[in-house]
N, C-alpha and C positions, 0 to 999 in steps of 0.2 A: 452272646445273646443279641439278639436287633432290635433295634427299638423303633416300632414304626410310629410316627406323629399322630396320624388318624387312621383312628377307627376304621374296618375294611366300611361298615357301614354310612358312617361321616362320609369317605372318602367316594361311594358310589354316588352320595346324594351330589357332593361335587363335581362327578364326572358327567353326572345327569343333565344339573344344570349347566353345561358348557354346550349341552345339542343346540341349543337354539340359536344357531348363528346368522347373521344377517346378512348373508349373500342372496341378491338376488337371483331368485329363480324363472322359470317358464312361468306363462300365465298358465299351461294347461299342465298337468300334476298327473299321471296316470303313466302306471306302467305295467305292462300286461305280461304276465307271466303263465307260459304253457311249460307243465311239466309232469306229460301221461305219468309217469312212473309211478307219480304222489295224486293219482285221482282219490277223492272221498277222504283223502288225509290232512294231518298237518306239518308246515317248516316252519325254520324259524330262518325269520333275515336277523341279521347280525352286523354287526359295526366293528369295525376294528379301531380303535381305541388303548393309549396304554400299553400296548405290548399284547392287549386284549382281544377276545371279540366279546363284547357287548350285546345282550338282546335290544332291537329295535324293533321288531314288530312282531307277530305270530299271524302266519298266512296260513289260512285252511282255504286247499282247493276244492272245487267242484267234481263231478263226477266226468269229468271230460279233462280235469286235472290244469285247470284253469282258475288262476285268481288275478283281480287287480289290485295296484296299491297306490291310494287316491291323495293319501295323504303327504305334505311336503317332505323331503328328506335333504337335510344338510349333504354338502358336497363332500362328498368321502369315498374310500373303499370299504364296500361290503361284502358280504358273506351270504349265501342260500344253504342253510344246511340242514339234514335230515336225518330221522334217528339214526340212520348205519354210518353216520358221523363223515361222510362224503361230502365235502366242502366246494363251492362251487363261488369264487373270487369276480368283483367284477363292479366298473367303477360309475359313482354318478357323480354329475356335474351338475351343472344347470338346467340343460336343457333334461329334463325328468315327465316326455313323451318318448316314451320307449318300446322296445317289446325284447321280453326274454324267453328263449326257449333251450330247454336241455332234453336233447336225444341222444341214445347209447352215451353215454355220460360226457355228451360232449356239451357246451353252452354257446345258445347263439346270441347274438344282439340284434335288433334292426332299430331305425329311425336314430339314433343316436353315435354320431360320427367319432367323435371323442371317443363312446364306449366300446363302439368297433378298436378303432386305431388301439386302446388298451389292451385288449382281449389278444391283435397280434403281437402287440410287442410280450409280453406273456410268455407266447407261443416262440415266440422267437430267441427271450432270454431264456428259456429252458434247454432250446434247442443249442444255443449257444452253450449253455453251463455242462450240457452232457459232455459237446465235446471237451472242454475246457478239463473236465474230471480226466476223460481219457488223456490224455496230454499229461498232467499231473503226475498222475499212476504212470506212466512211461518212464516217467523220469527217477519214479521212487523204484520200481520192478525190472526194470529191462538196464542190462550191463552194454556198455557199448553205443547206448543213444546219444545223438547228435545234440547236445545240450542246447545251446546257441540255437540248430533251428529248430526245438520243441521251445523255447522261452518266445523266438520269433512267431511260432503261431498263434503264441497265447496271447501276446501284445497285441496281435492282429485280430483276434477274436474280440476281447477288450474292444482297444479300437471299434469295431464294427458297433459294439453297442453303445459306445458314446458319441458314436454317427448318424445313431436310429435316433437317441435323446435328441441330438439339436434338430434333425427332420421334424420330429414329433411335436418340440418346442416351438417349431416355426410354423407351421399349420395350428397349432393350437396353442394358441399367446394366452397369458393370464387363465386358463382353464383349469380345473381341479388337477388333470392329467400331466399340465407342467409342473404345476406344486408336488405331484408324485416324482416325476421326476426330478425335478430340485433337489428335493431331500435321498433321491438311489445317487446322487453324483458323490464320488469322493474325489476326494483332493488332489489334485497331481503336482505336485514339487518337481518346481524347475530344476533339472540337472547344473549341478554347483560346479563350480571352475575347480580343474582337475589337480591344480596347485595349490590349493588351500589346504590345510591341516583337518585331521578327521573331526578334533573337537569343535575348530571352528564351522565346520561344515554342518556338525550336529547342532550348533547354535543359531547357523540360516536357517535349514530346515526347522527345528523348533518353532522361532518366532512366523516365520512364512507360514507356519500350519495354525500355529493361533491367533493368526491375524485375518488368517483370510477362511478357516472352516466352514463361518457363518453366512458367509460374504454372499455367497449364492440363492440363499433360502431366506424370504421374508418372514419376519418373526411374530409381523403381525398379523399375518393373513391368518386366521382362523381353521382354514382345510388342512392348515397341517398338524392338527390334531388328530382328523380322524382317518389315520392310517399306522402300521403299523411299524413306520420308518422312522417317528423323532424320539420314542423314547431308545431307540438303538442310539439314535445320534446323540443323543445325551450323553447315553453311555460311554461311548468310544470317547465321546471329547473327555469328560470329566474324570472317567477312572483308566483312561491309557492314554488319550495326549497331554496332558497338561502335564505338570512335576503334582507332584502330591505332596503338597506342602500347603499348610493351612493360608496362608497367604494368599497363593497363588489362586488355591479355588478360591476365595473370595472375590479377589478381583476379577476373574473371569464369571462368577455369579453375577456380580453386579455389571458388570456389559454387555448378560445373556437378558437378565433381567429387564435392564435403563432399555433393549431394543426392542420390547415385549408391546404386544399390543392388550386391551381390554381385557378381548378373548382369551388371549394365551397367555398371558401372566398366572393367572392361577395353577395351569396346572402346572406350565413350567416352574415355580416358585415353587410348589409344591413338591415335585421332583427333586428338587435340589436340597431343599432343608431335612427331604427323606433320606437322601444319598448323603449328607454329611454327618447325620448321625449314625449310618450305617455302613461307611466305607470302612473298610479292613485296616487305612492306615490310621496311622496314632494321630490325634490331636485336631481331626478336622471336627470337632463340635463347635468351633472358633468361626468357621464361618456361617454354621447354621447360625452363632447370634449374633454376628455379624448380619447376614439376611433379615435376620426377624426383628431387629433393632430399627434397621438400616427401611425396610418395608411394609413393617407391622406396627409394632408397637407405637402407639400413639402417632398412627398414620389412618388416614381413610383407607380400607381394604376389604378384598374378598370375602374373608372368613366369618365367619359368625361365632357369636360369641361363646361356645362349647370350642371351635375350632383355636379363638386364642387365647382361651384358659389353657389347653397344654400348649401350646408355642408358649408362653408367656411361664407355664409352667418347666418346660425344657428347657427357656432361658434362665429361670433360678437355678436348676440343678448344672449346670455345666459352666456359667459365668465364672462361678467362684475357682474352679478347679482348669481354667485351662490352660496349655503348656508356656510357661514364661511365666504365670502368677506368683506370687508367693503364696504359698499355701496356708490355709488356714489356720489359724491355731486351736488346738485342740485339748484341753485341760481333763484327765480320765483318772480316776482310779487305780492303785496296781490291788495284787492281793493283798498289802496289806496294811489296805486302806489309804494311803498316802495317795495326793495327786501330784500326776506327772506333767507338765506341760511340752508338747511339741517344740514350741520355741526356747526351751532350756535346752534340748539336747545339741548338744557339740560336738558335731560331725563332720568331715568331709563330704560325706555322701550319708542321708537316712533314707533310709528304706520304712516305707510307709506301708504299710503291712492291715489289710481288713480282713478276719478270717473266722470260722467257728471249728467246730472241734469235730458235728456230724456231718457235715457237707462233704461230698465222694472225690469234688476236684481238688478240696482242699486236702485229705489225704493224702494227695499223688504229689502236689505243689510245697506244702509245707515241708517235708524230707527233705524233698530238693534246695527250698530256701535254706533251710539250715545246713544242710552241706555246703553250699555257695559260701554261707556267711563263716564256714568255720575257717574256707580256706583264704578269704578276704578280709576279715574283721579287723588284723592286723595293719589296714590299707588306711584307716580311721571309717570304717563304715558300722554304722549301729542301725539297730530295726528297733521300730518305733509301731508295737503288734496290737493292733485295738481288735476284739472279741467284742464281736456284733451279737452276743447273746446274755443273758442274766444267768446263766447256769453258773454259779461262782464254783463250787466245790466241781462238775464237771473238767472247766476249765483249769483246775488247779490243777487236778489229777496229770491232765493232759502235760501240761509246764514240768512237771514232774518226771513224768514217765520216759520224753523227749528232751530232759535236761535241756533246756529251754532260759535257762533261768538266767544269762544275759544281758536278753532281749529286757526292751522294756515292755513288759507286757502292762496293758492296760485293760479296763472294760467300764462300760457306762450300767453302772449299778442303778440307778434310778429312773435309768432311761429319760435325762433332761440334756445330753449333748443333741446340738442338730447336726452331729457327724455324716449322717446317710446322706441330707441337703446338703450340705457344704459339699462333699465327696460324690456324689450322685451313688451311691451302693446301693446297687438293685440286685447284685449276685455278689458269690465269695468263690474264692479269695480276687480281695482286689488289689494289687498295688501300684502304688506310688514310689517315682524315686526324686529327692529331693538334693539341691546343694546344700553348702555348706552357708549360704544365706537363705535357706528355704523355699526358694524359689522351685519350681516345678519340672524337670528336665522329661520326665517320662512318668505314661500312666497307662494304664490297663495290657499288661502283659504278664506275656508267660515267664516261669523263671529262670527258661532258657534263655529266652531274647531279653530279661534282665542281666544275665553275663555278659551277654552281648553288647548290652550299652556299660553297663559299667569298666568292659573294659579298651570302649573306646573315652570313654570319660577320665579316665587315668592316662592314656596316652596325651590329652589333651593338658590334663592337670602338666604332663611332664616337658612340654613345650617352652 
């Protein structure tokens, strides 16, 4: 289950308030758009934003299929699109005295030099990318191809388009159009000395890529919001270059963050405390509080105060539980009547176990945990089973039926444990596996990838 921070509505009014950026523009504001096809109708212009396109305005033409658009528009790439969903890309800058026209579905630009030079390079990277496909496909389809020179051509195609970038860059310095291309540049790793060991080589390349990914792209300049290139770059940095280690994204959060401008802190900030609560690996909720500590909480900031009632409220559910804690202690009920406490049990390994009896995953998961535990119990591992429901006689039946009766089963009769806060339990089954000092090793998995760590965690006991 994902857990988004805000609200999709919170988060519109967000991205809303981010349009107003304060680049200046032309003194004169108008940009005239002919496009016969849509006489007497309506388009919408659109923003690309977020991975997004955005409405930014609704243009009804005239009966000659002519409208102007008077009003200023931040520096970005946008979008003309129209019901039959044919999208029509194309970039403004500053200068926002323009004229667009689209015939046979082609789009033309005049007055706007920048929006030219974009429109071919467009044309050019497509024209590049076909061949580039065919080359590809040769090499997956055809027996007998010359490897070396199909990779030679593709280096060369490449090349040619980070040849057009610095042409583009140098006619048009600081312009919205180099901010596009800043952020299409990837990274090229210097080729490593041919004597060096493969680990070590993976360890230049590593640091060389998280040193320098950003290097290129100002963090603060505002136009590289509205395109739909930084939440890609987010991506690749955060969820495939870095290690995934709660650590690790922290400190690359906070030197994405400290290089952040005004403008672009919030949504970047926001992006990342999204992505840590919802990346696949274990245990990154460590740097969302780490961020919201570190940037929010009793700091001057963005948000408003619905926005840090759940940060501040995300911060209580996942503080308490995160990997390396010791884990809470938990004092519960069993059936009969008697309380258990967490910190009594004397284990090598407990298995922290949230579960109910009707829930469908738990069905499939509970089997499986009690077979695991039947072939490992002997290892010193006990399961420590709190029942997230008041159903008593329910739950008994269940202890019974699955002889069960081991386990220390527990449940909150009166419903006064703050187990779900302390735990963050918003679904079932959840678990936890614990050492033999309580401390936290692993949380929210399957009970497959529970064997999995458990028996790397005995190899390590045998060290």
């Amino acid at each position: 289950m994902q857990r988004k921070l805000f609200h999709i509505s919170t988060r519109l009014l967000l991205l809303i308030g981010l349009f107003g950026v304060n680049i200046p523009i032309s003194a004169q504001n108008k940009i005239d758009v002919f496009f016969p096809e849509r006489a007497d109708s309506i388009s919408i212009l659109a923003r690309h934003f977020d991975g997004k396109l955005l409405v930014a305005d609704t243009l009804e033409f005239d009966s000659k299929g002519k409208v102007s658009i008077t009003k200023p528009l931040s520096p970005g790439l946008y979008a003309l699109i129209h019901p039959k969903r044919k999208q029509y890309d194309f970039l403004i800058g500053n200068d926002q005295n323009m004229k667009l026209s689209i015939k046979n579905r082609q789009l033309n630009i005049e007055n706007s030099e920048e929006g030219k030079a974009f429109q071919y390079y467009l044309m050019f990277l497509r024209k590049q990318q076909v061949e580039k496909g065919k080359l590809i496909r040769s090499l997956k389809q055809q027996k007998g191809v010359n490897k070396q020179s199909v990779h030679g051509q593709i280096d060369s195609l490449d090349h040619s388009i980070r040849q057009l970038w610095d042409e583009l860059e140098s006619k048009h310095p600081n312009s919205m159009l180099s901010t596009f291309i800043d952020l299409s540049r990837e990274l090229k790793i210097p080729k490593s000395n041919k004597s060096i060991s493969d680990s070590l080589k993976w360890i230049n390349n590593y640091h060389y890529m998280t040193q320098n990914f950003w290097s290129h792209i100002n963090l603060k300049d505002e136009r590289i919001l509205n395109t739909p290139l930084l939440k890609n770059k987010l991506d690749i940095f955060f969820n495939k270059v870095i290690i995934q280690v709660p650590d690790t994204m922290t400190k690359e959060a906070f030197r994405l963050l400290d290089a952040c401008g005004s403008k672009t802190f919030p949504y970047i900030s926001n992006y990342l405390m999204n992505n840590a609560l919802n990346t696949k690996f274990m245990g990154m909720e460590a740097a969302f509080v780490a961020i919201a500590e570190k940037y929010f909480i009793g700091q001057k900031t963005w948000a408003d105060s619905a926005t840090m009632y759940k940060i501040k409220q995300q911060v209580a559910l996942n503080k308490p539980n995160l990997l390396g804690n010791k884990a809470p202690n938990l004092k519960l009920k069993t059936p009969e009547n008697e309380f258990r406490s967490l910190y009594d049990v004397n284990a090598s390994f407990t298995i922290l176990l949230f579960w109910e009896t009707s829930c469908g995953h738990c069905k499939t998961e509970i089997p499986k945990l009690l077979k695991l535990w039947n072939t490992q119990k002997e290892k010193g591992i006990k399961i420590f089973a709190v029942y997230t429901q008041d159903k008593k006689k329910v739950w008994t039946d269940y202890i019974f039926d699955k002889k069960i009766f081991e386990w220390i089963n527990v449940y909150d009769e009166d419903r006064l444990s703050p187990f779900r806060q302390l735990y963050n339990i918003y679904s079932t089954p959840t678990i936890y596996l614990l050492d033999k000092n309580k401390k936290i090793i692993a949380k929210r998995m399957s009970v497959d990838n529970l064997e999995k760590i458990l028996e790397r965690e005995f190899k390590q006991l045998k060290r």
